[in-house]
C-alpha positions as CSV (number, residue, x, y, z in Angstrom):
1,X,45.6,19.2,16.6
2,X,43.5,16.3,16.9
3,X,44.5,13.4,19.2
4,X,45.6,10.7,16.9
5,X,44.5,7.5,18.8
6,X,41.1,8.8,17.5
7,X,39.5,6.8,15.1
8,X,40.4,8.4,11.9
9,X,37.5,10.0,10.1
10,X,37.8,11.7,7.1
11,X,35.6,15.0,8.5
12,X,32.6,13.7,6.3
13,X,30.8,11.1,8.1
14,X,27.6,12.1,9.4
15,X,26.5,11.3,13.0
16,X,23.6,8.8,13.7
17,X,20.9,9.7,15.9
18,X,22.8,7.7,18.7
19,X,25.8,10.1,18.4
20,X,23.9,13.0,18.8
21,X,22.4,11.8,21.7
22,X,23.7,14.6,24.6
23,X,25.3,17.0,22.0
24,X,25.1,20.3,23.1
25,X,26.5,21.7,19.9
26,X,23.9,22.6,17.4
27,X,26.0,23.2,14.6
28,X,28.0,19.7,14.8
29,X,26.7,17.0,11.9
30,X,29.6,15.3,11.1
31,X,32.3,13.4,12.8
32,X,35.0,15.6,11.8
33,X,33.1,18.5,13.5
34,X,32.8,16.8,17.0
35,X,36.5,15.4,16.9
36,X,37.2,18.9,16.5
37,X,35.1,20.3,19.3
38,X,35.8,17.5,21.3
39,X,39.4,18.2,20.9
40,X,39.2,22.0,21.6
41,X,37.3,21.0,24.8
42,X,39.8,19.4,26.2
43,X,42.9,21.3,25.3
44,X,41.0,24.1,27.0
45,X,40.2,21.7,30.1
46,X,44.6,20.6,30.0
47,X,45.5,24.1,30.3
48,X,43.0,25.1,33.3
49,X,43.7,22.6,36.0
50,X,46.3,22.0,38.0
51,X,48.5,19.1,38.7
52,X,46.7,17.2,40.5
53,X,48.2,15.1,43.7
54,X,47.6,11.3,43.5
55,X,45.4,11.2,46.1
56,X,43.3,13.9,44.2
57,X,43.4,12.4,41.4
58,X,43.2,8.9,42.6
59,X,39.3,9.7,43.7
60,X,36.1,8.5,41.9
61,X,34.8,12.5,42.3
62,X,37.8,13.8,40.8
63,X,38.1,11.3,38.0
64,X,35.0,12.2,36.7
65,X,35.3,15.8,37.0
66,X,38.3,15.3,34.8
67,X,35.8,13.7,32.1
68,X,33.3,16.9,32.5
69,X,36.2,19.7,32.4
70,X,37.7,17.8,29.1
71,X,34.3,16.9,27.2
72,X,31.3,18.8,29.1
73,X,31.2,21.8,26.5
74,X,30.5,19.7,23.9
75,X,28.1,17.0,25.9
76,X,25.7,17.2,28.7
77,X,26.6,13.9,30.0
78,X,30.2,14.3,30.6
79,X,31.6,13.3,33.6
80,X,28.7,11.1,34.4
81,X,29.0,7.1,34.3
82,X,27.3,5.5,31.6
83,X,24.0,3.5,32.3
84,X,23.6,1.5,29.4
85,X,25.2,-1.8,28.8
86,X,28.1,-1.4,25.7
87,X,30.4,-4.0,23.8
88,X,33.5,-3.2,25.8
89,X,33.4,-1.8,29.8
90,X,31.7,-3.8,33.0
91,X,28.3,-3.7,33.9
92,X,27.1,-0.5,34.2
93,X,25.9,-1.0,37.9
94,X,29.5,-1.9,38.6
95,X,31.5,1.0,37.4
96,X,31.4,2.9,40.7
97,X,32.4,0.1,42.6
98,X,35.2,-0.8,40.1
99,X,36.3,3.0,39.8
100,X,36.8,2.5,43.5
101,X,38.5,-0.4,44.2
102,X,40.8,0.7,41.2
103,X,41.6,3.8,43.0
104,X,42.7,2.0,46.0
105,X,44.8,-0.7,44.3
106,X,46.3,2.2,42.9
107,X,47.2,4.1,46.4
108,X,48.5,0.9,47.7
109,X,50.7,0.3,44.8
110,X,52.1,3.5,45.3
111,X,52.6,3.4,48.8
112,X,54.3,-0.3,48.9
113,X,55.9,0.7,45.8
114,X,54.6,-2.8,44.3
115,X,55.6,-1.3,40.5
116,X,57.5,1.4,39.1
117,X,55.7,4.6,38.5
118,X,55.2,4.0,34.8
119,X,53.9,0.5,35.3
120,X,51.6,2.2,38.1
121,X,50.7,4.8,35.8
122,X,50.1,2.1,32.9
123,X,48.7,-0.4,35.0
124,X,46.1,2.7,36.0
125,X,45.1,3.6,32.6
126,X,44.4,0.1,31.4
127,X,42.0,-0.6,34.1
128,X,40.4,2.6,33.6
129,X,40.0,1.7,30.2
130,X,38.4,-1.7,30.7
131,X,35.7,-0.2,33.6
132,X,35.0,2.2,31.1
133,X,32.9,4.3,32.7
134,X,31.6,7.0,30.2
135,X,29.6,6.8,26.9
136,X,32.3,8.0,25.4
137,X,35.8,9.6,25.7
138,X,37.1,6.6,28.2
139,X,40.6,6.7,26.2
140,X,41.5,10.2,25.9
141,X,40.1,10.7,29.8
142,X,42.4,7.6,30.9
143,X,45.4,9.1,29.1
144,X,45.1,12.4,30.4
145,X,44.5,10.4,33.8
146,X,47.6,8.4,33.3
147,X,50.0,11.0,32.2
148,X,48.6,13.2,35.5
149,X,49.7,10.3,37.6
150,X,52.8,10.1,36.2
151,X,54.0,13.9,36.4
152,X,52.5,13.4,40.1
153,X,55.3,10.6,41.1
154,X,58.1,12.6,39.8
155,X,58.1,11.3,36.0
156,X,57.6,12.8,32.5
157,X,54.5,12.8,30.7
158,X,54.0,9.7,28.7
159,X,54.2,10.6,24.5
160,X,51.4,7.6,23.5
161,X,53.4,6.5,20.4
162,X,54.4,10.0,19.1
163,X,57.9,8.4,18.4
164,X,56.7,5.8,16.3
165,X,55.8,6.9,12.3
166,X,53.2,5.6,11.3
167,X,49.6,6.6,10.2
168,X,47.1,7.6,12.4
169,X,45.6,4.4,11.9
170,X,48.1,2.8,12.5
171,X,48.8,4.2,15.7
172,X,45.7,3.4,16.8
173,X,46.2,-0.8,15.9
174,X,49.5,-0.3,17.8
175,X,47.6,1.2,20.7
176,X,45.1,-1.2,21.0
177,X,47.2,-4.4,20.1
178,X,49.3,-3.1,23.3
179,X,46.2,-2.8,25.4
180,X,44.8,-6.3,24.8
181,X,48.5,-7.5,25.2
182,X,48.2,-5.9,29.0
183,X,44.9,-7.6,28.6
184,X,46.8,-10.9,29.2
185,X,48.7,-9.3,32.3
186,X,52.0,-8.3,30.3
187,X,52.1,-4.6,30.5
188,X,55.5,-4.1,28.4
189,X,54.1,-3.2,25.3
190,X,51.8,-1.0,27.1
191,X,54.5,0.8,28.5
192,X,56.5,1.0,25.4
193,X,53.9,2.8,24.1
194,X,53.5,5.2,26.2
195,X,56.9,6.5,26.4
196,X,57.5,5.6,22.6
């Protein structure tokens, strides 16, 4: 089953030169084809590891062994940081240094319980996503990331709009209209979604 905050794609569409750029499959053309892999990956990557603590998980080497386990079958550039500028994300020279101050905000919000765990968790994820550090993958990578945190402080994992019927497209405008909400420091939306 494919993740549906993925762009939708009707299986057709031909990848570019660009997207093929670090593809280690041979036999992937289309965009159908390497939703599929991608999505194979990391269902096989979700069922290896382990829980991790927050401190293990709340490290710039861990987070982006995460990124290789889910999508490093299918690219050769998985779990490393991107090192071209793109339309969304910081700088590229900054990513390490923004992975690692978001880490520590995150350890200190846990420790002086500054938020509830799912506004911790949300809080975590939405930075992750605006850093974001890889060429590609950066949502699916800070979900999985997010929901890990979560289970870590005693929660459930979060359902990303499963609750909510309405087409994969859909989803995904809901999704992203809650993320540039958080955007503009009001995380509710962002949190409703999650556990919607």
């Amino acid at each position: 089953m494919s993740d549906p905050l993925v762009p939708f794609d009707d299986g057709h569409t031909a990848l570019d030169d660009d997207d093929q750029q670090g593809l280690r499959l041979t036999y992937v053309t289309t965009r159908g084809e390497l939703n599929d892999a991608e999505q194979r990956n990391i269902t096989s990557a979700v069922t290896r590891r382990r829980l991790p603590t927050p401190v293990q998980l709340l490290d710039d080497r861990y987070l982006r062994s995460l990124h290789k386990a889910m999508l490093g079958e299918v690219w050769s550039w998985a779990g490393t940081y991107r090192q071209r500028e793109t339309s969304i994300g910081v700088d590229p020279r900054m990513i390490s240094v923004q992975v690692r101050d978001l880490t520590q905000d995150v350890l200190a919000w846990i420790e002086h319980t500054t938020y509830p765990p799912d506004e911790i968790a949300v809080r975590f994820h939405h930075r992750l996503v605006f850093i974001h550090p890889f060429p590609k993958g950066n949502g699916r990578h800070a979900r999985l990331a997010a929901d890990y945190l979560i289970r870590a402080l005693g929660g459930p994992r979060f359902t990303w709009g499963a609750a909510f019927s309405v087409t994969t497209d859909g989803l995904r405008a809901r999704y992203l209209t809650a993320i540039q909400t958080a955007d503009r420091g009001n995380y509710k939306e962002l949190i409703k979604f999650a556990r919607a």
